[in-house]
C-alpha positions, 0 to 999 in steps of 0.5 A: 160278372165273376161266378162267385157275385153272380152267385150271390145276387142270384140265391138258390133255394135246394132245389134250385141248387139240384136243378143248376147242378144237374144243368151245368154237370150233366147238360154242360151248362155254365154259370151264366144260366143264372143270369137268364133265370134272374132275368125270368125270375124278374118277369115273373116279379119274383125276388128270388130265383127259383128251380122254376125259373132256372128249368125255363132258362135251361130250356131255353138255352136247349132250344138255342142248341138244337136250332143254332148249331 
């Protein structure tokens, strides 16, 4: 799925914003992030995407990092 439609179907609130940005420019995270925090979001029935959601898949995806590699 192309960033700008996963973009779209996954709206951020300001701080959900500040958390991607910190997460893909500092951490070297990409867009696709978004798709583990929508898929949190929907766990937690959530119709939005939080920076909750998006701090949880970040810190998944660090797990995966520091045990994969």
């Amino acid at each position: 799925m192309p960033s700008r439609i996963l973009r779209k179907l996954c709206e951020l609130d300001d701080a959900g914003k500040r958390t991607l940005e910190i997460a893909v420019r500092r951490l070297g995270l990409s867009d696709r992030i978004l798709k583990v925090a929508r898929t949190i979001a929907d766990l937690d029935e959530k119709p939005g995407v939080s920076a909750k959601h998006l701090a949880e898949a970040v810190q998944y995806r660090s797990l995966d990092r520091n045990y994969w590699t």
